[in-house]
C-alpha positions as CSV (number, residue, x, y, z in Angstrom):
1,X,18.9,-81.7,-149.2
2,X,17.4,-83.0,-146.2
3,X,14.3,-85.0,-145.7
4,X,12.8,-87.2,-143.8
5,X,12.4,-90.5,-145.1
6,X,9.6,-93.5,-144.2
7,X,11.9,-96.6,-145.3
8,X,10.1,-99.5,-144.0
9,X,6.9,-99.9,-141.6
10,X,7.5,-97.8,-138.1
11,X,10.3,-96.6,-139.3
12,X,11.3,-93.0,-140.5
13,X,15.4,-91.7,-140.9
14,X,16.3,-88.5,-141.8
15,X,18.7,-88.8,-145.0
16,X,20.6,-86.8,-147.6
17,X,18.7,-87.3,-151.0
18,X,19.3,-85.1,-154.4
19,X,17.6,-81.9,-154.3
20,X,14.8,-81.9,-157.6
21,X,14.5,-79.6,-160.1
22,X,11.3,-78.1,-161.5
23,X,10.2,-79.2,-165.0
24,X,7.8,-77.7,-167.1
25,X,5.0,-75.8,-165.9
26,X,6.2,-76.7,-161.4
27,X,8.1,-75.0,-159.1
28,X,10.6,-75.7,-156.6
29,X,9.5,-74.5,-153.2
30,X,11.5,-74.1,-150.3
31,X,9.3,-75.8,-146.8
32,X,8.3,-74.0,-144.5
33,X,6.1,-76.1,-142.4
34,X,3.9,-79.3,-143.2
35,X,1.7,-80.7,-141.0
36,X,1.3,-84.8,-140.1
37,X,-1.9,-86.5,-141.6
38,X,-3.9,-89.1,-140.2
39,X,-3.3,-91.1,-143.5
40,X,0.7,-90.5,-143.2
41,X,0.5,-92.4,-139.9
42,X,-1.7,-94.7,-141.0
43,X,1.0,-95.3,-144.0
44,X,4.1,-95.0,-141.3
45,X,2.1,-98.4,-139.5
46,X,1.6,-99.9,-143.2
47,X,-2.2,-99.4,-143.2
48,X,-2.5,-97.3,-146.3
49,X,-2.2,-99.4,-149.4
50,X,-1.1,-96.1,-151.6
51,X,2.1,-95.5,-149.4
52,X,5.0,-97.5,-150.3
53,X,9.1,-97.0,-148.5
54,X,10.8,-95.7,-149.6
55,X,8.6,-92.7,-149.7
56,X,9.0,-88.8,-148.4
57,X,5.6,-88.0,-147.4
58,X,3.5,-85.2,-146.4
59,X,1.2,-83.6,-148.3
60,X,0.0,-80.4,-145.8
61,X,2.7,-77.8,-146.4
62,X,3.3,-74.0,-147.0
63,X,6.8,-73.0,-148.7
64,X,8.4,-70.0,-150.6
65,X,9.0,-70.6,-154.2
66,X,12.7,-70.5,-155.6
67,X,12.8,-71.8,-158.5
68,X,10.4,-72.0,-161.3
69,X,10.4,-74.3,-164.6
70,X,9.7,-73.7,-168.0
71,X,5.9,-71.9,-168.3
72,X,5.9,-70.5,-165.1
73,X,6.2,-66.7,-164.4
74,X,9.5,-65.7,-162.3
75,X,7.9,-62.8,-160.3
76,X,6.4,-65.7,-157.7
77,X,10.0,-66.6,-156.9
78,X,10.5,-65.6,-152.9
79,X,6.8,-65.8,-152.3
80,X,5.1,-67.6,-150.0
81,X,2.0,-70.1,-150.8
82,X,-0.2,-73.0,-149.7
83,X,-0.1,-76.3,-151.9
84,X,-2.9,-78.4,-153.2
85,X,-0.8,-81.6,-153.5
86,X,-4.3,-83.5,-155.8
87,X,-2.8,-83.8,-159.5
88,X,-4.9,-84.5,-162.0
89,X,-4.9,-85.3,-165.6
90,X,-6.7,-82.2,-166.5
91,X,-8.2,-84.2,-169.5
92,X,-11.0,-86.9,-168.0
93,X,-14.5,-86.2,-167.1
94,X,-13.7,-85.5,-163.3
95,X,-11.8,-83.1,-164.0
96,X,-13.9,-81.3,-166.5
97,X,-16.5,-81.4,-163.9
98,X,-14.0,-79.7,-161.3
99,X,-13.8,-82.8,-159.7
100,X,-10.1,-83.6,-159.7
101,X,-10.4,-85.2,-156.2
102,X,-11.8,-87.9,-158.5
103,X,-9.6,-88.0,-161.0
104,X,-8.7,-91.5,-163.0
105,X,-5.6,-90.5,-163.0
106,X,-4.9,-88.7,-159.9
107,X,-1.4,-88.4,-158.2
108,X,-0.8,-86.7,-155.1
109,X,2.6,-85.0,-153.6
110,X,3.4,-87.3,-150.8
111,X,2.3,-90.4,-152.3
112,X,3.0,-90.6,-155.4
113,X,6.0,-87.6,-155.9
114,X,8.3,-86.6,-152.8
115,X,6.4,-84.4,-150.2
116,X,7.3,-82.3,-148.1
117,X,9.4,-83.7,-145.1
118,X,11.9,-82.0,-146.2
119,X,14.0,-78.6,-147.3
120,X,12.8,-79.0,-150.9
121,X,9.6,-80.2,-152.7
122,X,8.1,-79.6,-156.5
123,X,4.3,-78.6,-157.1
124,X,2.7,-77.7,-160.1
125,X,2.3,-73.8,-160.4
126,X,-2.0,-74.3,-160.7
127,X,-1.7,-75.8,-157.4
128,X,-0.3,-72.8,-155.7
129,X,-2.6,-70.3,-153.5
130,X,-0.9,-67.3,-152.0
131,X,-1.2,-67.3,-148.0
132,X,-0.1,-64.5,-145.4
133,X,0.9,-67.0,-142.7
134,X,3.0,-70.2,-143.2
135,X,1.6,-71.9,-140.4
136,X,-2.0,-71.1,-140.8
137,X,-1.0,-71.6,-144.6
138,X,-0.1,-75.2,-143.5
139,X,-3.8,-75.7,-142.5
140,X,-5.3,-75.0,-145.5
141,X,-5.3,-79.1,-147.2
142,X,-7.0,-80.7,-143.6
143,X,-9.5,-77.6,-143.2
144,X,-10.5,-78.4,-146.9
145,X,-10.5,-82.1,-146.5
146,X,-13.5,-81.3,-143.4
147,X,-14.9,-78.5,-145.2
148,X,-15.9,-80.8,-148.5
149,X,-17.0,-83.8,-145.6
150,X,-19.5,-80.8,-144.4
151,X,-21.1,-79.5,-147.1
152,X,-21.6,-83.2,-148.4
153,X,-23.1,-83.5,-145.0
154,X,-26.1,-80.5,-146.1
155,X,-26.2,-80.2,-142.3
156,X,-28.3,-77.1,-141.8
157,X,-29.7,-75.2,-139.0
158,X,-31.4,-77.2,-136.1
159,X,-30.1,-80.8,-137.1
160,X,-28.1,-82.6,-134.5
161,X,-25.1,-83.7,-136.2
162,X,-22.1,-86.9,-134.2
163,X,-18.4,-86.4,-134.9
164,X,-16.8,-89.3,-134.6
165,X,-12.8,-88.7,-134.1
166,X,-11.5,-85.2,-132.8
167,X,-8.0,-85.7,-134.7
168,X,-8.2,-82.4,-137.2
169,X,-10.3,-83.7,-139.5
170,X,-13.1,-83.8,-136.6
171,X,-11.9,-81.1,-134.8
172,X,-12.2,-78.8,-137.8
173,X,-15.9,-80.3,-139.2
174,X,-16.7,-79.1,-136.0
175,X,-15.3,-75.5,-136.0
176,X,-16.5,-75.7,-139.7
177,X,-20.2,-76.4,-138.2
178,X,-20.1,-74.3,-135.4
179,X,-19.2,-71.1,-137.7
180,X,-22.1,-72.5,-139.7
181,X,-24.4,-72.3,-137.0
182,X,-25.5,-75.7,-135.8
183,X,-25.6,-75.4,-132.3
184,X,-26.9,-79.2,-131.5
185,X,-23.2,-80.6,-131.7
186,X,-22.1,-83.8,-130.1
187,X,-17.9,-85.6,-130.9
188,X,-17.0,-88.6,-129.6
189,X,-13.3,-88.9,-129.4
190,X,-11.0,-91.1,-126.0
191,X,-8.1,-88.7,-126.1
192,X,-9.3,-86.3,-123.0
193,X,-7.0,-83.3,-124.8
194,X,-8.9,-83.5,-128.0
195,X,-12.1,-83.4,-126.6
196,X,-11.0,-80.5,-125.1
197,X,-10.1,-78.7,-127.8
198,X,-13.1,-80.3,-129.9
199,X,-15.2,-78.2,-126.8
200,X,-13.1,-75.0,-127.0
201,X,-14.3,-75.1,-131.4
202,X,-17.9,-75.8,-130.7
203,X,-19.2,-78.9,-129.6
204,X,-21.6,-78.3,-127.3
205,X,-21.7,-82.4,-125.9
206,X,-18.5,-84.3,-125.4
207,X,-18.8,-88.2,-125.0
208,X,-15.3,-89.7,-123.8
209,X,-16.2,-93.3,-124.7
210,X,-16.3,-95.9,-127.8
211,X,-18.1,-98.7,-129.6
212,X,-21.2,-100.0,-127.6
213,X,-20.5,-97.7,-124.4
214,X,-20.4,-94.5,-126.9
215,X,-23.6,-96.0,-128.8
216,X,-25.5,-95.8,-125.0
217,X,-24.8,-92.5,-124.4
218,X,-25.6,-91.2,-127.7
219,X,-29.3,-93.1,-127.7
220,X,-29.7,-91.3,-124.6
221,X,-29.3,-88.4,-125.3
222,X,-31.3,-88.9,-128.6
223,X,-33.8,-92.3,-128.4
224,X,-34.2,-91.8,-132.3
225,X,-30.7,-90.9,-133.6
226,X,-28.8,-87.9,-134.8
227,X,-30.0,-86.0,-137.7
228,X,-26.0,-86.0,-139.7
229,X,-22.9,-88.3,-138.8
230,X,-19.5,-87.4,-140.0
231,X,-17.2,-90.3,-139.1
232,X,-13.9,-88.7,-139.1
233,X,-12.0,-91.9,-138.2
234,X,-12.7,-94.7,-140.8
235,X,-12.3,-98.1,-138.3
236,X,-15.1,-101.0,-138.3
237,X,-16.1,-99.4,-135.3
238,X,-17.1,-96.3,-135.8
239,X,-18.2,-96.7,-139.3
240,X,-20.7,-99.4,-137.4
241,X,-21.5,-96.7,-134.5
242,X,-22.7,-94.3,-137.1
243,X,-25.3,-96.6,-138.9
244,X,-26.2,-97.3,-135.3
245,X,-26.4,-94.0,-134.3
246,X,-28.2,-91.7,-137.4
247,X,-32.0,-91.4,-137.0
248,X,-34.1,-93.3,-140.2
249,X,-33.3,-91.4,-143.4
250,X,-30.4,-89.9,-141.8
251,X,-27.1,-89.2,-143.4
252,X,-23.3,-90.7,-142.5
253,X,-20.3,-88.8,-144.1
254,X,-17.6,-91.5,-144.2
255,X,-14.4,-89.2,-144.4
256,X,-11.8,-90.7,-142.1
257,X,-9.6,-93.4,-144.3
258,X,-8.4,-96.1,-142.1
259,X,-9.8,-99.7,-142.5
260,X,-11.1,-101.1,-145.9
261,X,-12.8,-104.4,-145.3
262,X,-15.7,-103.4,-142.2
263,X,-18.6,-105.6,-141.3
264,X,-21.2,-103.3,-141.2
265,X,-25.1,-104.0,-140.9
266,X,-26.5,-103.6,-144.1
267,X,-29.9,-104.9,-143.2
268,X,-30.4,-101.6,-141.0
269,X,-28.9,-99.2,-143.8
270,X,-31.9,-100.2,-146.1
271,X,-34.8,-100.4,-143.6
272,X,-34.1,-97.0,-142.1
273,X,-33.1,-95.5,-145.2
274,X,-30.1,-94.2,-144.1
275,X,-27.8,-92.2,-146.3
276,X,-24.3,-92.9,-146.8
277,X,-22.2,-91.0,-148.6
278,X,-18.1,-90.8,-148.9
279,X,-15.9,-87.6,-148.6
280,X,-12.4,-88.0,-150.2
281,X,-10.2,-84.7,-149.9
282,X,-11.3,-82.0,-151.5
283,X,-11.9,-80.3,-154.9
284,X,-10.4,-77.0,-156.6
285,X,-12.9,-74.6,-154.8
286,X,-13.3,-76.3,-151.6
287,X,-9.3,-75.6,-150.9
288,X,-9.7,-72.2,-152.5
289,X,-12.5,-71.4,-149.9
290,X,-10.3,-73.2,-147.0
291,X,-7.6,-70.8,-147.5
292,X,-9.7,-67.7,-147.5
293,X,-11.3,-69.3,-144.3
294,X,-7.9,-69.4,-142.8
295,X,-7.0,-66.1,-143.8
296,X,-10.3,-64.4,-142.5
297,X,-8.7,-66.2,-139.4
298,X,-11.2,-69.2,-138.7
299,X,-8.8,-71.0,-137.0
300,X,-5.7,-69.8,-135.0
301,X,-2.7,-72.0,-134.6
302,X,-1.1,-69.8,-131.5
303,X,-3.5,-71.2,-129.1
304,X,-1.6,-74.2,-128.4
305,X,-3.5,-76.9,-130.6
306,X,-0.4,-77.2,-132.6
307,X,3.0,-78.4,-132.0
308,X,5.7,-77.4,-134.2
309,X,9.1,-79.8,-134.4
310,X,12.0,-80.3,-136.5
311,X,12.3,-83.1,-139.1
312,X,14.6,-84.9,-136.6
313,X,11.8,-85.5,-134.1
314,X,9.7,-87.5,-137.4
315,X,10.2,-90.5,-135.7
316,X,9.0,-89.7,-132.6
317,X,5.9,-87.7,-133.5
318,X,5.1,-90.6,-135.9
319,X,5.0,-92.8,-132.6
320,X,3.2,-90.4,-130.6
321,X,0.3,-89.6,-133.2
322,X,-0.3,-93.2,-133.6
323,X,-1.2,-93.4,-129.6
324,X,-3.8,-91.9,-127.5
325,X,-2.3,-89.3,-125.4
326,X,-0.9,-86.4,-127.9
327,X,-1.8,-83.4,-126.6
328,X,-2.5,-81.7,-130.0
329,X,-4.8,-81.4,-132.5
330,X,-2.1,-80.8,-134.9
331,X,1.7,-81.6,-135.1
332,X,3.8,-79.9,-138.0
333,X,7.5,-80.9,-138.9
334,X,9.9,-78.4,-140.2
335,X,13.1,-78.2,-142.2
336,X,14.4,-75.1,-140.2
337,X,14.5,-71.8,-141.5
């Protein structure tokens, strides 16, 4: 089969690699479309410790079943689903607790098995939810991903809540919050078509700067800090920016995964009390409520936010995501029909 393949730093090919076969209790699914994550490019620049070439990523994807192993009813062959690609154990306490995000043991399709750049990936039959459109579909892991970083955020109506980051993480906390109600919504993000968009779902204040020029603005506007902070980017700088910019006994959502060792001040975290709390992924229920979100149509792909491509233009979208100037919100890769 086909797939696209990362096989050292910068550099993706597309190859000819075996086609799997489903084992007990997983399915084969045939792509249909799987979208690029922020943490795939950071892995394609050798940023993300958990990515390793030679390595198929992609982990956002919708396909038709057509094949199923041992344990797995036949009558889902030909239908179509979305994929939580989170594995877990099943056994330890995180996963008791519905937490399988947490998991000890937790492997995820596009890290740690063969995702879904390509005609062919496996997923465990549990991790299957049915969907009605396979690009929307395709939505369903990002949406969940800023759904969980928003309701760990318990922003609520009349707080003033900073995105940092527009990518889709951002972009969809904020159509998350918007549907939600909050209506005192500010994003800072430097790519001029993503603040656009980040407008068009619901901020109601766009600030096209960064670091200490971004901090200005933002005290401002609001001399004693913003109620919530979802930093939907990860660097030193913004992960600095939000401490700087939360009011005293505010909360910061860290969500976006990009550097690991920050110099932050930790001086001010404990004299103003500020909460800081991590988002990573998504549990059972919150990609269950994503794809209902999606099909109650939350989000609509055909208004140009996303690009679709072949796997043959990998390489280049790869490039272009890890740049300023995309035009999109989302970019999805596809096998072909």
């Amino acid at each position: 089969m086909k797939a696209l393949v990362w096989t050292a730093i910068k550099r993706m090919e597309v190859k000819d690699v075996e086609k799997p076969k489903p084992s007990l209790g997983w399915v084969l699914l045939r792509v249909r479309y799987t979208g690029i994550c922020g943490s795939d490019v950071s892995g394609f620049l050798g940023l993300n410790e958990l990515r390793k070439p030679p390595l198929i990523m992609g982990h956002e994807f919708t396909g038709v079943v057509e094949e199923v192993g041992p344990n797995v009813p036949k009558d889902i062959i030909g239908r179509l689903f979305a994929v939580n690609p989170i594995v877990g154990c099943g056994h330890c306490r995180y996963c008791k607790m519905g937490l399988k995000n947490l998991c000890i043991e937790r492997k995820i399709i596009g890290i740690d098995y063969p995702g879904a750049y390509a005609e062919y990936v496996l997923a465990p039959y549990d991790n299957l939810y049915p969907v009605s459109d396979p690009v929307r579909g395709a939505l369903a892991e990002p949406l969940a991903t800023s759904l969980r970083a928003v309701r760990l955020s318990n922003a609520s109506l009349g707080d003033s809540v900073l995105v940092l980051g527009a990518g889709p993480v951002g972009a969809f906390a904020i159509k998350l919050l918007s549907a939600s109600g909050i209506r005192d919504l500010t994003v800072v993000e430097i790519n001029k078509n993503r603040l656009e968009w980040a407008r068009r779902f619901g901020a109601t204040r766009l600030i096209e700067k960064s670091g200490d020029e971004a901090l200005k603005e933002i005290k401002e506007l609001y001399p004693e800090g913003v109620d919530v902070v979802i930093d939907a980017v990860g660097s030193e700088s913004t992960r600095r920016l939000a401490i700087n910019a939360v009011r005293r006994g505010g909360r910061i959502i860290f969500v976006g995964l990009h550097d690991n060792e920050v110099k932050i001040p930790g001086n001010v975290i404990v004299r103003n009390e500020i909460e800081i709390k991590g988002s990573f992924s998504y549990t059972d229920e919150d990609f269950r409520r994503s794809v209902n979100l999606l099909e109650q149509g939350l989000l609509d792909p055909r208004e140009g936010w996303v690009d679709i491509r072949p796997l043959e233009r990998g390489q280049e979208s790869f490039e272009e995501l890890t740049g300023t100037y995309t035009r999109y919100v989302k970019i999805m890769l596809t096998p072909g029909e």
